[in-house]
C-alpha positions in Angstrom: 8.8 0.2 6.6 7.1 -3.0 7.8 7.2 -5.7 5.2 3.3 -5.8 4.7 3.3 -1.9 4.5 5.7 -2.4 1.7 3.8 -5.5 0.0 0.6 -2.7 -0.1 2.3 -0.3 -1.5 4.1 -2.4 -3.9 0.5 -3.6 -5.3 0.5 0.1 -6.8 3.1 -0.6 -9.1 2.6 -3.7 -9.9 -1.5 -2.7 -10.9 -0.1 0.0 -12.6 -2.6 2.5 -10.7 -1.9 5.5 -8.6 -5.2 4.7 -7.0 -6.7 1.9 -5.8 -9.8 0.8 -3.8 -9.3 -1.4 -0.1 -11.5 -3.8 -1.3 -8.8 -5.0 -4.6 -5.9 -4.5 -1.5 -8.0 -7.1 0.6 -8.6 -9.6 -1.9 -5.0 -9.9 -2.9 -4.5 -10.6 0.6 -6.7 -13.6 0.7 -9.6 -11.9 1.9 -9.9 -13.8 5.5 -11.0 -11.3 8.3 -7.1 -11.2 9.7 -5.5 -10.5 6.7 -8.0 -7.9 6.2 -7.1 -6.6 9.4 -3.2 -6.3 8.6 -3.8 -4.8 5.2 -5.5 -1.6 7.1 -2.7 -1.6 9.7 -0.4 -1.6 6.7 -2.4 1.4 4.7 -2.9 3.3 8.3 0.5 2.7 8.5 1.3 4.3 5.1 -1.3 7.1 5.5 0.5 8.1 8.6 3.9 8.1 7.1 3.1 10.1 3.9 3.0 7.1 1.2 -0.5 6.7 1.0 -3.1 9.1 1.2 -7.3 8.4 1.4 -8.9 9.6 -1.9 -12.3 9.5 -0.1 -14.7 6.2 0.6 -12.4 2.9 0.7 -10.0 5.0 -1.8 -6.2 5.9 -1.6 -3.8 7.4 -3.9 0.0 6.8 -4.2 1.6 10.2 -2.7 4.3 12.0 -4.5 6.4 10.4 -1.3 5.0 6.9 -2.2 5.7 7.6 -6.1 9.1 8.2 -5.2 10.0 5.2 -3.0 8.3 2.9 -5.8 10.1 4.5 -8.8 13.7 4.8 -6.5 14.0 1.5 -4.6 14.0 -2.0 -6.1 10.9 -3.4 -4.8 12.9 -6.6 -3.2 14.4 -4.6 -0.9 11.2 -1.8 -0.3 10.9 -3.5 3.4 14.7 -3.0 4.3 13.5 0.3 5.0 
């Protein structure tokens, strides 16, 4: 997993939500047009591999895959993977 893949879906448990909307994943990245741009690689990215899933609108939901890997790795080493 890339390491800003992992930084997104680390926000998840560290919000404490299974859901969250792009917009609150854009501003904790500083909100500048190229972070924003990384942030959707990194959620395409985890869409694609099964973590993430889009709840509809800007929306995505932690999937029982991305649940998993939050509640079975330390969160340190999340990008080792």
């Amino acid at each position: 997993m890339k390491p800003l893949s992992a930084e997104v879906l680390k926000m998840f448990s560290e919000m404490r939500r299974d859901r969250l909307d792009l917009h609150v994943m854009f501003e904790s990245s500083g909100n500048e047009p190229a972070a924003r741009a990384q942030v959707l690689d990194a959620v395409e990215d985890l869409v694609r591999e099964g973590y993430l899933q889009s709840a509809g609108g800007d929306f995505y939901i932690l999937t029982d895959k991305g649940k998993q890997a939050l509640a079975n790795t330390d969160p340190e080493k999340l990008s080792a993977h």
